[in-house]
N, C-alpha and C positions, 0 to 999 in steps of 0.2 A: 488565385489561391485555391485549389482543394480540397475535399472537405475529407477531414480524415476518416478513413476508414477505419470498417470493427473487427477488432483482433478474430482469429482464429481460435473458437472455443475448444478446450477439452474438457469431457463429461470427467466424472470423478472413476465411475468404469472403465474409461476410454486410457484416464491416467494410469491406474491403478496395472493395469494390463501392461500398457508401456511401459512401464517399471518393475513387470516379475518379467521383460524379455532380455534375448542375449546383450540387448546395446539400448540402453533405460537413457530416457533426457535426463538431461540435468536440470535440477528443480532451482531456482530462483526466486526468494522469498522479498518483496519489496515494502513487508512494513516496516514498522518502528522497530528499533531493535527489544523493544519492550515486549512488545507484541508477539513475537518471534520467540522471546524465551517463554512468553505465558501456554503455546504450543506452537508445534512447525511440523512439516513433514519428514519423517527421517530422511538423511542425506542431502537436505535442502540447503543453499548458504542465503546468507541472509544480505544482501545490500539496501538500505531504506529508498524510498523515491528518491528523497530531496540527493541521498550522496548519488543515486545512478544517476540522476541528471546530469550534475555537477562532473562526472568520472565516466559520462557514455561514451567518451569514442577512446581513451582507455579499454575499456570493460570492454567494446565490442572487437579487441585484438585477440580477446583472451575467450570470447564463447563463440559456439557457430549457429544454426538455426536450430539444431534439433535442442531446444532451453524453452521450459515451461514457467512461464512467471506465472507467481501465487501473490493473491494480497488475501485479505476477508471478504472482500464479498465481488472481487472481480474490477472493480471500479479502478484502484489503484495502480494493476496488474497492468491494464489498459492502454493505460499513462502509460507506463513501463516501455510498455509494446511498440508505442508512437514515439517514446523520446529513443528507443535503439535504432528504429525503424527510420527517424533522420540522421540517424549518426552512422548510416550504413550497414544494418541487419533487421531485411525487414522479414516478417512473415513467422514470427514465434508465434506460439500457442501460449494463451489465458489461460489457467484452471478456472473454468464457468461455475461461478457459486463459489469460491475461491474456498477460505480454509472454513468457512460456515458450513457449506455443501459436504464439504471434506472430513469434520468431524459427525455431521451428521448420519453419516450414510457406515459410522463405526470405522472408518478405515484406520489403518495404523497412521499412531502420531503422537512424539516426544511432545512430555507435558514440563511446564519446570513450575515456575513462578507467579500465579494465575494476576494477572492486569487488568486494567479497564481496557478495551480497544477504543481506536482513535475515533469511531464513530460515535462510541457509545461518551467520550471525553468530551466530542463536539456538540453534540447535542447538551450536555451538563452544560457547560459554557455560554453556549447560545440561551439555553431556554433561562440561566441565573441572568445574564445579560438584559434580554425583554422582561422577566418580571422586574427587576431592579430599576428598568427604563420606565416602564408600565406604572409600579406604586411608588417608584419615588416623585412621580409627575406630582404628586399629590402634596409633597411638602415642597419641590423644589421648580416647581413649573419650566416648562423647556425640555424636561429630561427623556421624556416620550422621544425623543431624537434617536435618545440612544437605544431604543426597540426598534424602531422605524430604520435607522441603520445596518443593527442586527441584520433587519426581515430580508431589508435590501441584499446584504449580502450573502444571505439563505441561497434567496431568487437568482442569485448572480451564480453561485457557485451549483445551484441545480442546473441552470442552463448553459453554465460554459463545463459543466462534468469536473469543474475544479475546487479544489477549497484553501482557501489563504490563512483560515483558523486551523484546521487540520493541521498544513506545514508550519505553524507559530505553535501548535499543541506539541507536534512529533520532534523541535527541538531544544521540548521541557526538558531538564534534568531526569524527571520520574520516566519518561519518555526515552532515556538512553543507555544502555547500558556502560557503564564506565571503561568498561575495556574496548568498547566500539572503534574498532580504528578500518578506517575508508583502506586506508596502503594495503592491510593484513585481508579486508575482504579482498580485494582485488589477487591479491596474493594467492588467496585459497581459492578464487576461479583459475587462476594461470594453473596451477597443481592438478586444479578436475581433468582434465583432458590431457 
């Protein structure tokens, strides 16, 4: 087995350029559809990880290599990169620093609904979890388990670059938007091109 490689970064200048020329990537948003309406980059469509997994060798009839996927902070984008890249499109560009970098640096960017991001969800989650594992030890002995679990699977998801709480947060209800339908995104990448 291989050890996967690291996407092809683009700087947020490096994008930004690409997209005032005559033939602009097409931008590829892969969080939660929540996240995506709280802001995105204009022209961007949105497909979540979990659905581009699910719909990658679909999705990669409908885009070609010049497609920039965006998450927050690059991590997500990543993922993206490698599950197209076995599905037979490898060698996209990541936006580096994803839409964190991208709002920082002032660039244009549709704002709607302002959300929590998924990172910012996961940590809520985790850190309610270990204190809850942590002081309920104290009336309910054994419960430390459930910190000690957590931690594990902190550790687990920092070293495989994955998270299992994340994909269990991103198919909250508050996490979707109601009109999200996988077909219609698919639909609106076949139209871009």
């Amino acid at each position: 087995m291989t050890a996967p490689t690291t996407p092809r970064g683009l700087t947020v200048g490096e994008l930004r350029t690409r997209l005032e020329s005559a033939a602009p990537p097409r931008l590829l948003d892969v969080r939660s559809p929540a996240e995506f309406e709280g802001a995105h980059i204009p022209g961007s469509c949105n497909v979540p990880l979990d659905t581009l997994r699910e719909h990658r060798e679909e999705l990669t009839r409908h885009l070609d290599t010049d497609v920039v996927l965006v998450c927050r902070s690059g991590q997500r984008a990543g993922q993206a990169e490698r599950a197209l890249a076995e599905a037979g499109l490898p060698g996209l560009a990541v936006l580096s620093g994803g839409m964190s970098a991208w709002e920082k640096s002032g660039a244009p960017t549709n704002y709607g609904q302002e959300r929590w991001d998924m990172e910012r969800q996961v940590r809520l989650v985790a850190g309610s979890l270990v204190l809850v594992g942590a002081l309920g030890s104290f009336v309910l002995p054994g419960l430390q388990v459930l910190s000690a679990f957590v931690g594990g699977g902190l550790a687990f998801a920092a070293i495989s670059n994955t998270c299992a709480m994340g994909v269990l947060l991103s198919r909250m209800p508050w996490n979707r938007r109601p009109s999200f339908d996988p077909a219609k995104a698919v639909a609106q990448l076949a139209e871009g091109r």
